[in-house]
BAMI-552261 format. One record per residue (C-alpha): residue number from 1; y, x, z. Coordinates in steps of 0.001 Angstrom, whole numbers, plus 500000, padded with zeros to 6 digits. Layout:
<rec><resi>NUM</resi><py>Y</py><px>X</px><pz>Z</pz></rec>
...
***
This chain:
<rec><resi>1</resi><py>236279</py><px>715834</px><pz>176851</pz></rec>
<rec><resi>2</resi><py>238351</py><px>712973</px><pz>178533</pz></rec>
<rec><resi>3</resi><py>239288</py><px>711804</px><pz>175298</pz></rec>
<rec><resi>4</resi><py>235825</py><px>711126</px><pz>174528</pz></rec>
<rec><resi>5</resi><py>234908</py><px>709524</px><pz>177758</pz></rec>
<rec><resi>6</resi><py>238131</py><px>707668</px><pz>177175</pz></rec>
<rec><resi>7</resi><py>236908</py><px>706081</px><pz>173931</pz></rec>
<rec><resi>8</resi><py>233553</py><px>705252</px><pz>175424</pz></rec>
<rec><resi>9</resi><py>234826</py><px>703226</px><pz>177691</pz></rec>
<rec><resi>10</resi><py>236870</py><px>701211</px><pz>175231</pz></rec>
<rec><resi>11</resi><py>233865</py><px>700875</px><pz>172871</pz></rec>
<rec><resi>12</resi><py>232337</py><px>699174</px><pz>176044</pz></rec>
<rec><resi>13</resi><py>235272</py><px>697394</px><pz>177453</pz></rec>
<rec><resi>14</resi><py>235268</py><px>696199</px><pz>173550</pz></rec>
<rec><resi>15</resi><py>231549</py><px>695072</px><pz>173769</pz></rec>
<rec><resi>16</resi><py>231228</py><px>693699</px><pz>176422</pz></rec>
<rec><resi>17</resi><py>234374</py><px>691430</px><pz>175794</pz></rec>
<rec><resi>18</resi><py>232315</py><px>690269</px><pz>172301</pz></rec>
<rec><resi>19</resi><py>229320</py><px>689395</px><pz>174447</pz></rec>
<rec><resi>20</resi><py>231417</py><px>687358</px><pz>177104</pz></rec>
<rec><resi>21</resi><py>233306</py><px>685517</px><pz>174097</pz></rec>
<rec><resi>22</resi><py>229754</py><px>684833</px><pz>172274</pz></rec>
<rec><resi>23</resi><py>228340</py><px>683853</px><pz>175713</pz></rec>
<rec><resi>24</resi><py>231493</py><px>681213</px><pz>176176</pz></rec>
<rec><resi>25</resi><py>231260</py><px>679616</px><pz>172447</pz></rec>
<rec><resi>26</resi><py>227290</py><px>678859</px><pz>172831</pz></rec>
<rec><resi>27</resi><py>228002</py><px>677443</px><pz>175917</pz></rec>
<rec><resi>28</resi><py>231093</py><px>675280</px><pz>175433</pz></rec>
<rec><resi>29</resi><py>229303</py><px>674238</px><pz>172262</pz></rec>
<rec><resi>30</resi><py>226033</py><px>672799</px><pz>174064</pz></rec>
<rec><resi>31</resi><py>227937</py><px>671330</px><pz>176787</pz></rec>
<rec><resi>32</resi><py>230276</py><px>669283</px><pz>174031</pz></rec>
<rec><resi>33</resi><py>229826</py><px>665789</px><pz>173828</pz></rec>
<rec><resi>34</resi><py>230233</py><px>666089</px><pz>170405</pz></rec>
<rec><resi>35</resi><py>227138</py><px>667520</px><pz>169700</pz></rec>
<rec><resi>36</resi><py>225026</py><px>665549</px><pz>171688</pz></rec>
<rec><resi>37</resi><py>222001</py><px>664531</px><pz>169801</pz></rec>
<rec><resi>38</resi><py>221133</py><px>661173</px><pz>170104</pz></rec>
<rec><resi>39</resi><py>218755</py><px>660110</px><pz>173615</pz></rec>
<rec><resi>40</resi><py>220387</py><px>663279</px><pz>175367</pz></rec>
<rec><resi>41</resi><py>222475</py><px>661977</px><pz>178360</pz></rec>
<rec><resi>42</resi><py>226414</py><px>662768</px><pz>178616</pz></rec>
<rec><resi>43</resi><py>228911</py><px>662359</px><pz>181924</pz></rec>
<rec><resi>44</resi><py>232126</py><px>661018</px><pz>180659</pz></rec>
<rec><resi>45</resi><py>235007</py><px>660974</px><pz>182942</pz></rec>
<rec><resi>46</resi><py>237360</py><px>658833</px><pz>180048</pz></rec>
<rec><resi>47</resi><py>235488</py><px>656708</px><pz>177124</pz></rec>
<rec><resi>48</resi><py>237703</py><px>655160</px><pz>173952</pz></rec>
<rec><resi>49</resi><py>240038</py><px>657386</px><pz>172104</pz></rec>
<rec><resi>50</resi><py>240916</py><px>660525</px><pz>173088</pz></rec>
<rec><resi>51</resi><py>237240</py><px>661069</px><pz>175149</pz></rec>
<rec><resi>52</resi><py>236067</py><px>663633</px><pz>177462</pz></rec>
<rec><resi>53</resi><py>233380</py><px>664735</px><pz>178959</pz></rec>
<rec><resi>54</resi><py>230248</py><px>666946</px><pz>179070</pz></rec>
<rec><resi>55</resi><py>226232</py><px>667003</px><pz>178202</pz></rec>
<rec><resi>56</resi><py>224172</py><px>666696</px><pz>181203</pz></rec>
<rec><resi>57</resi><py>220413</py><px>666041</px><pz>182249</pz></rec>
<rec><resi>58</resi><py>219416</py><px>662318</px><pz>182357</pz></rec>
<rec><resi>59</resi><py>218660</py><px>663590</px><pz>186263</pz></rec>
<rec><resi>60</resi><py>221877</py><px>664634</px><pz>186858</pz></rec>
<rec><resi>61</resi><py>223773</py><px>661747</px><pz>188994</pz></rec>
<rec><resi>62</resi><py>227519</py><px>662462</px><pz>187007</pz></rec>
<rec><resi>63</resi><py>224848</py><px>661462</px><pz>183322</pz></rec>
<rec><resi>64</resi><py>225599</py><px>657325</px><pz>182959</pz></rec>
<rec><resi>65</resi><py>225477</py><px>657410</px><pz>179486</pz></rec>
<rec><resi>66</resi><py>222926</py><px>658043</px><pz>177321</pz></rec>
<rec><resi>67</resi><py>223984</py><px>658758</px><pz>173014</pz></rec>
<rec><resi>68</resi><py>222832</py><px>655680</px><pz>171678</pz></rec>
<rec><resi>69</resi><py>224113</py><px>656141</px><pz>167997</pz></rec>
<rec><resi>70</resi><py>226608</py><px>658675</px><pz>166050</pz></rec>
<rec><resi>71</resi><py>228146</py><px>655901</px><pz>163420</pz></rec>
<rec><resi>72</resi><py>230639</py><px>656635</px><pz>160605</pz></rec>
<rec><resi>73</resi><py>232516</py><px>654085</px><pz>162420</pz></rec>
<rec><resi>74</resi><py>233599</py><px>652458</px><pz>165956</pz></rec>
<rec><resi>75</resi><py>232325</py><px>648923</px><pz>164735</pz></rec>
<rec><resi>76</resi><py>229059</py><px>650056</px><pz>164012</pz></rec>
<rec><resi>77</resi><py>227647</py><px>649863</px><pz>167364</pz></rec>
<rec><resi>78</resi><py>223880</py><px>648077</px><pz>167395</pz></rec>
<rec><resi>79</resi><py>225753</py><px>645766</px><pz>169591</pz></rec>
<rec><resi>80</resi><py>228244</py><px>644971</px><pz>172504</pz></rec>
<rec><resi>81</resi><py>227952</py><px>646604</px><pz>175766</pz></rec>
<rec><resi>82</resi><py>228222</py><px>649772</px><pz>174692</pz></rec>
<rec><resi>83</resi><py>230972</py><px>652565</px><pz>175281</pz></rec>
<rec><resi>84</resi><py>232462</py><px>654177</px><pz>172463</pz></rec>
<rec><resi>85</resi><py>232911</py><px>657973</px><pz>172549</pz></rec>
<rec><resi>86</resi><py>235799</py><px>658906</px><pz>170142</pz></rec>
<rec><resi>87</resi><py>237154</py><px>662210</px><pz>169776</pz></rec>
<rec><resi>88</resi><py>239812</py><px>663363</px><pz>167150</pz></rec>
<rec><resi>89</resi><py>238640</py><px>666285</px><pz>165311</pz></rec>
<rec><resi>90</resi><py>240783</py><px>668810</px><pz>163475</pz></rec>
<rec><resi>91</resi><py>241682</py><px>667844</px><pz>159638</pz></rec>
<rec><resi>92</resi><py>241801</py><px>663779</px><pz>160477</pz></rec>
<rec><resi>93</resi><py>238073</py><px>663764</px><pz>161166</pz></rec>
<rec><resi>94</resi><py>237209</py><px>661292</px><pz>163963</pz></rec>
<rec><resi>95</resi><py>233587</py><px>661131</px><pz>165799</pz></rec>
<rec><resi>96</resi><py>232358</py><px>658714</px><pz>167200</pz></rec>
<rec><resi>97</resi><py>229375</py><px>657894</px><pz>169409</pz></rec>
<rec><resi>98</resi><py>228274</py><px>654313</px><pz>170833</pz></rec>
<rec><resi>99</resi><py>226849</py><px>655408</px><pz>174697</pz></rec>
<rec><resi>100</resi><py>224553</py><px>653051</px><pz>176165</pz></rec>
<rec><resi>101</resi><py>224301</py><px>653409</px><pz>180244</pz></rec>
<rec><resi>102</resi><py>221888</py><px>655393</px><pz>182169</pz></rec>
<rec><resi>103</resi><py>221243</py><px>653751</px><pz>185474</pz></rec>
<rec><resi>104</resi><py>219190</py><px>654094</px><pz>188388</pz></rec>
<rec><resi>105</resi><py>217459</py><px>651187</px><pz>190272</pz></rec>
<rec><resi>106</resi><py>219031</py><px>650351</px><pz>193275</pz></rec>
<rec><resi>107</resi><py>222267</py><px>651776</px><pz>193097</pz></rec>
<rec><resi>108</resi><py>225325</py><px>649746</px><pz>192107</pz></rec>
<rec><resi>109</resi><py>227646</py><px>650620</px><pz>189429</pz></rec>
<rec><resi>110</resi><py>231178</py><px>649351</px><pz>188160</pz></rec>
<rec><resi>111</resi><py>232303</py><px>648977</px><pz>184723</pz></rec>
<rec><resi>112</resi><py>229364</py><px>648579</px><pz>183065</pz></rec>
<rec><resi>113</resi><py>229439</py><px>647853</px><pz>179505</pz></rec>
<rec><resi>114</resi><py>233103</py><px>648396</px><pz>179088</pz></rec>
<rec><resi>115</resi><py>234348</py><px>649873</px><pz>176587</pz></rec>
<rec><resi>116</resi><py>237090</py><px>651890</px><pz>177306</pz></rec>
<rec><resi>117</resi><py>236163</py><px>652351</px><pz>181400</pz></rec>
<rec><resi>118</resi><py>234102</py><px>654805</px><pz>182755</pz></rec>
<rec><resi>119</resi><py>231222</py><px>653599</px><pz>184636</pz></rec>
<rec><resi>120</resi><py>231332</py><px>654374</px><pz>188144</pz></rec>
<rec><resi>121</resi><py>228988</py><px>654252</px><pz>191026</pz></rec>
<rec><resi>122</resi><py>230139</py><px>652173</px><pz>194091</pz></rec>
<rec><resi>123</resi><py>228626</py><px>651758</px><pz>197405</pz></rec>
<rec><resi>124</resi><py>226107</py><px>649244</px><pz>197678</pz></rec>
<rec><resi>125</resi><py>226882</py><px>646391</px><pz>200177</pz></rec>
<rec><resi>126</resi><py>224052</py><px>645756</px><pz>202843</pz></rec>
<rec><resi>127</resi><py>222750</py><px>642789</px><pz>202738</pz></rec>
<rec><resi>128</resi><py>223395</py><px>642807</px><pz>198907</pz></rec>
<rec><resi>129</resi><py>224403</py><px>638973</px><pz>198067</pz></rec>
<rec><resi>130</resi><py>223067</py><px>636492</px><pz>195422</pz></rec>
<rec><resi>131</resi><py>221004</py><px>637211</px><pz>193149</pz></rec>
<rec><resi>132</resi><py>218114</py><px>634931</px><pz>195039</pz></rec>
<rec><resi>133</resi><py>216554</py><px>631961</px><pz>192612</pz></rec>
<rec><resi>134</resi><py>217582</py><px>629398</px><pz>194213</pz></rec>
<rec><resi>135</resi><py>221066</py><px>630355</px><pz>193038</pz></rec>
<rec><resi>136</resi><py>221225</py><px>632963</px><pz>189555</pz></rec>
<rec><resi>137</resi><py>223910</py><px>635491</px><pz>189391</pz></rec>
<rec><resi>138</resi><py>226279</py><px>634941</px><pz>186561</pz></rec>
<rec><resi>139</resi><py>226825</py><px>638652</px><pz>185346</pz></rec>
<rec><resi>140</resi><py>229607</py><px>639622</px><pz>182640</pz></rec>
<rec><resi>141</resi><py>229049</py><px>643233</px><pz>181950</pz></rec>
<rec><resi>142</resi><py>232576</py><px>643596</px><pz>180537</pz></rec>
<rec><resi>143</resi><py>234341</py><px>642176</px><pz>183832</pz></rec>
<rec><resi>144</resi><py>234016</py><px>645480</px><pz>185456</pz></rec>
<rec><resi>145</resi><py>232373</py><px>643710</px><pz>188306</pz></rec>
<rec><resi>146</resi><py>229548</py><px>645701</px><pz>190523</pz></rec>
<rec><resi>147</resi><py>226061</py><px>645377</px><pz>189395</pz></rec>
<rec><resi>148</resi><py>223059</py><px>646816</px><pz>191426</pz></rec>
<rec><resi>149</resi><py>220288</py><px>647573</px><pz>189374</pz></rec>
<rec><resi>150</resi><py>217523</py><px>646118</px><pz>190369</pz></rec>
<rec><resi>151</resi><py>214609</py><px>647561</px><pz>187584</pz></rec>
<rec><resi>152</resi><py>215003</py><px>649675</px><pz>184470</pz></rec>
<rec><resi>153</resi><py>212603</py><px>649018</px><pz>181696</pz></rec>
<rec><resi>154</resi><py>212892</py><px>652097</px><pz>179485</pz></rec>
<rec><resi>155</resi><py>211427</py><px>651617</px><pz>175740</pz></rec>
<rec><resi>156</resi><py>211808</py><px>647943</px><pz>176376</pz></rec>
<rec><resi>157</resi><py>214565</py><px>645795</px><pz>174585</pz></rec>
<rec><resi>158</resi><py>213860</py><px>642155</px><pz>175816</pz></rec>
<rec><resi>159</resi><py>215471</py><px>640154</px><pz>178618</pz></rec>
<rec><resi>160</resi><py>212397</py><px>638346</px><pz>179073</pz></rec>
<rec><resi>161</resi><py>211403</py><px>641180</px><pz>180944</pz></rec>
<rec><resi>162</resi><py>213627</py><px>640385</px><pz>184302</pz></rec>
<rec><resi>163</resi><py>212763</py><px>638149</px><pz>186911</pz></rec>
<rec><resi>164</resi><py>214363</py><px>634658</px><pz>187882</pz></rec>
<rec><resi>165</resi><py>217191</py><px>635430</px><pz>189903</pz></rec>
<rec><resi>166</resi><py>218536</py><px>638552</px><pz>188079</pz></rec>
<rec><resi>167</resi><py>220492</py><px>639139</px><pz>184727</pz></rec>
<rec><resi>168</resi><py>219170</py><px>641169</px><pz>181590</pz></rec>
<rec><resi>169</resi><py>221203</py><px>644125</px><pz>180390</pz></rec>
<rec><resi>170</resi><py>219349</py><px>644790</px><pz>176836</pz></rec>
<rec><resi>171</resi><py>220203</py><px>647686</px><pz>174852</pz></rec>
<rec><resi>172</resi><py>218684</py><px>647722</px><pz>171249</pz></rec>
<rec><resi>173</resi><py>219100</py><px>651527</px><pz>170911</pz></rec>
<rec><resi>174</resi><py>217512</py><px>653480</px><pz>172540</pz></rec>
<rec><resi>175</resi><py>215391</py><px>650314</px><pz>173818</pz></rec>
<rec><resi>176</resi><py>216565</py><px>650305</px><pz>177387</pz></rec>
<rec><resi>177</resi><py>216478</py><px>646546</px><pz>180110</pz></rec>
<rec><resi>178</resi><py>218465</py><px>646552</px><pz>182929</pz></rec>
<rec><resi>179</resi><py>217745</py><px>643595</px><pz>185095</pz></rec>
<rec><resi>180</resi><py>220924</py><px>643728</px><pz>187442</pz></rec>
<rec><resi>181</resi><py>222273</py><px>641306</px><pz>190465</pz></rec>
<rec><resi>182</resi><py>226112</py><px>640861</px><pz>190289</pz></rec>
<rec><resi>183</resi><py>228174</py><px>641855</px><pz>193334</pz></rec>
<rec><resi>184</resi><py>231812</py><px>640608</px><pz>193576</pz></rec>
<rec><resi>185</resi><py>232473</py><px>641286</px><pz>197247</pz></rec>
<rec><resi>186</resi><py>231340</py><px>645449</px><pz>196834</pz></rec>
<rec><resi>187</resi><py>234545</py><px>647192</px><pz>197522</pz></rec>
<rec><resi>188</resi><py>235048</py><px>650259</px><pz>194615</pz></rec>
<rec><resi>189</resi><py>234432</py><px>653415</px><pz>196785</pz></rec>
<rec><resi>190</resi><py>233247</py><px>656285</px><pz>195047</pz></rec>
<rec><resi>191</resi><py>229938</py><px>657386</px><pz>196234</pz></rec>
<rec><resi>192</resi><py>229774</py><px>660684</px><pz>198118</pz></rec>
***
């Protein structure tokens, strides 16, 4: 009679270490980067070679990039300003993703449209400076400088879009405006 009980609780020791192995692979497979359809949202904490990160909800705060395109290759971005995502897979195979941002207005963010930095969120500065018409910021995306975004025109690729006295982000794919104000004084201190 203890035998028996014995091997029913191995055959459900057994089980339920199948279910908790099953359980892990479905959900270290949706939280992979690398298979992130494209529009779903990702948080990376290091873009380039050798990437890592995780899917997450556009909502989710951590989410600043959205899967633009899957290419065959790293060139084959619809144009600059995006991150690449590249990840070594097993057997030589390399995949790679072009990640366009996924900002909110009226927060500030470093390092966007670098390629091999992950963007980060940074306190906005209070006043925020420039950026008035008199006087039109001069934004390069790949200096890592702060930008606060100022409006976020989703389906829209056009720079035409933005206002005098702020700079057009345009993304091709997905069709996504950012009209930004530069801010080289913001000091780079993550946001809590």
């Amino acid at each position: 009679m203890l035998w028996t009980i014995g091997k029913r609780v191995v055959y459900v020791l057994g089980a339920s270490i199948l279910v908790v192995v099953a359980v892990m692979a479905v959900w270290s497979r949706e939280n992979a980067v690398e298979y992130a359809d494209v529009g779903s949202c990702v948080s990376a904490s290091v873009v380039g070679v050798g990437a890592s990160g995780r899917q997450a909800e556009c909502s989710d705060p951590d989410a600043h990039y959205v899967v633009a395109t899957k290419p065959d290759r790293r060139s084959e971005c619809p144009a600059p300003g995006y991150a690449s995502y590249i990840l070594d897979e097993t057997k030589g195979k390399r995949i790679y993703m072009c990640l366009a941002p996924n900002l909110s207005e009226g927060r500030c963010y470093a390092d966007v449209g670098a390629a091999s930095s992950p963007i980060d969120e940074v306190v906005c500065p209070e006043p925020f400076p420039g950026g008035g018409p008199e006087e039109p910021p001069t934004v390069d995306v790949r200096s890592g400088e702060p930008l606060r975004v100022v409006q976020r025109l989703d389906e829209t690729a056009d720079a035409a879009v933005c206002s005098e006295g702020t700079t057009a982000l345009v993304y091709p794919q997905p069709e996504l405006t950012y009209c930004v104000h530069d801010a080289p004084e913001v000091p780079l201190l993550p946001v809590a």
